[in-house]
N, C-alpha and C positions, 0 to 999 in steps of 0.2 A: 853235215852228212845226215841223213833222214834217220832217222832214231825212235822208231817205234817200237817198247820192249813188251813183251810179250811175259805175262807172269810165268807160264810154264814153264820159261827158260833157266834151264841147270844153268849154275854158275860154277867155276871149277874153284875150290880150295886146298888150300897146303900146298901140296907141292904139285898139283896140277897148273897153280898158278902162280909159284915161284918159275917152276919151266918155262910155261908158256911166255913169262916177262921176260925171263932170260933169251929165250930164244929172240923175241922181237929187238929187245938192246943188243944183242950179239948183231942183229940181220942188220940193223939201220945203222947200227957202230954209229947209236947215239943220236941220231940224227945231223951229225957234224960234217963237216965238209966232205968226208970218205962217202958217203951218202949220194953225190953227186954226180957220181962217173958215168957214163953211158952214151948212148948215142944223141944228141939231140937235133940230128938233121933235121927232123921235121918241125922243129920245137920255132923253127921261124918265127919271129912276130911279124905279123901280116903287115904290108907299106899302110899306112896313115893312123898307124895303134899304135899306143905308148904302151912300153912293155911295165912289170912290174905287178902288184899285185899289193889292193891296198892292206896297209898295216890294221893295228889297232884302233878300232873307232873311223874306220874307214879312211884315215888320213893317209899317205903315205903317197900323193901322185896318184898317177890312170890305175883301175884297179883290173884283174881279169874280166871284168864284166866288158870292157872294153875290149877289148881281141872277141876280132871275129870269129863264130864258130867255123871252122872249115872239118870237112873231112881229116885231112893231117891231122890237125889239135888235136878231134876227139881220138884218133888212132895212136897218136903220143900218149894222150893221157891212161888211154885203153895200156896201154906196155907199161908203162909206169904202176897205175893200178895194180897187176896182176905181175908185177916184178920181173917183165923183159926190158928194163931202161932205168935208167935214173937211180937205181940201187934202191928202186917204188918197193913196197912189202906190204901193200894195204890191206890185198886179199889174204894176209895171213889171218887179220884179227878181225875184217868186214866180210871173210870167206870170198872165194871166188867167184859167186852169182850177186856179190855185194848183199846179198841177203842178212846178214850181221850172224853173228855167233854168242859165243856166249862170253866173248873176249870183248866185243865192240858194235855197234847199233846197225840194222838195217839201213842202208842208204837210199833205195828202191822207192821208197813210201813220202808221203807227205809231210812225216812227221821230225821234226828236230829237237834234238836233246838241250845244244849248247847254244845253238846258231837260229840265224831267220832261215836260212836254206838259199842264200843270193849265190853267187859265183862269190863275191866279195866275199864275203866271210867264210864260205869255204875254201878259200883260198889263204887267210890268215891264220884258220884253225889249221891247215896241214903246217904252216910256219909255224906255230905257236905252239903248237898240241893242245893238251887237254892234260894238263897236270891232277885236277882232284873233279873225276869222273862223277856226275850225279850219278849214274845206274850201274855202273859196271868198275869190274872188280882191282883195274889197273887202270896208270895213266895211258895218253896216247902220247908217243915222244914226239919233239918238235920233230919236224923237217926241216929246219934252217936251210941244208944245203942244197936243195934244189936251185937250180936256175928259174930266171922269171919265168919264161919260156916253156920252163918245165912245170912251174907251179899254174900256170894258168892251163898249162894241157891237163894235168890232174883236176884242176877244179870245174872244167869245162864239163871233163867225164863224169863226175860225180853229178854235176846238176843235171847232166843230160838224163842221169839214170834215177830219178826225180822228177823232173820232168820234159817227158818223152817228147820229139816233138819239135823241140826250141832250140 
């Protein structure tokens, strides 16, 4: 997810940022299977695309990069994102214009913190999280429980919003 930080950016401490973790482990309940619930009508994988989304090191089978972008996808990944689907709460800590905050990094931008910025790897960082943050003040929790389906409509969004376009 694009991750350009900005020195002027307040960071919150003590208990701004006890809260603000609590809140996000409260919201994702972990990122564990409770995580998962919602509608995934749209979350179809398209006929001649292997669903799934590669793991670590890119292994893992057909990665998101492989699902076609449609309209749906990005509209799944769009609810998810902004927390109407999938039990998604991204825009709490990337803010709702994915601009990033002072919890989690701009998406928007060319730049990446953790990642090259593929579909593939953002798609394994929302699996995986970001346990020990270069810039910012808390982890990101995994998303394990998303469906494939689900995790490639999130990673679809995110690179859309990166770049514009594709």
């Amino acid at each position: 997810m694009s991750h350009a930080v900005l020195a002027s950016r307040s960071r919150p401490t003590g208990l701004a940022t006890v809260l603000a973790l609590s809140l996000l482990v409260a919201a994702c309940g972990g990122g564990g299977e409770g995580s998962a619930g919602g509608d995934t009508s749209l979350a179809q994988t398209p006929a001649g695309s292997a669903g799934g989304a590669a793991g670590a090191g890119g292994t893992g089978g057909a990665g998101a990069a492989d699902t076609a972008t449609t309209p749906q996808l990005l509209a799944l990944g769009d609810s998810i994102f902004h927390g109407r689907a999938a039990g998604g709460i991204c825009f709490t800590c990337h803010g709702p214009d994915a601009k990033g905050t002072a919890l989690a990094p701009d998406l928007t931008d060319a730049t990446w913190i953790n990642i090259d910025g593929s579909r593939a790897a953002i798609a394994n960082i929302v699996r995986t999280g970001v346990l020990q943050p270069k810039q910012y003040p808390g982890p990101m929790p995994p998303f394990a429980g998303f469906t494939d389906p689900q995790l490639q409509a999130v990673a679809a969004y995110v690179y859309s919003l990166s770049h514009p376009g594709t």
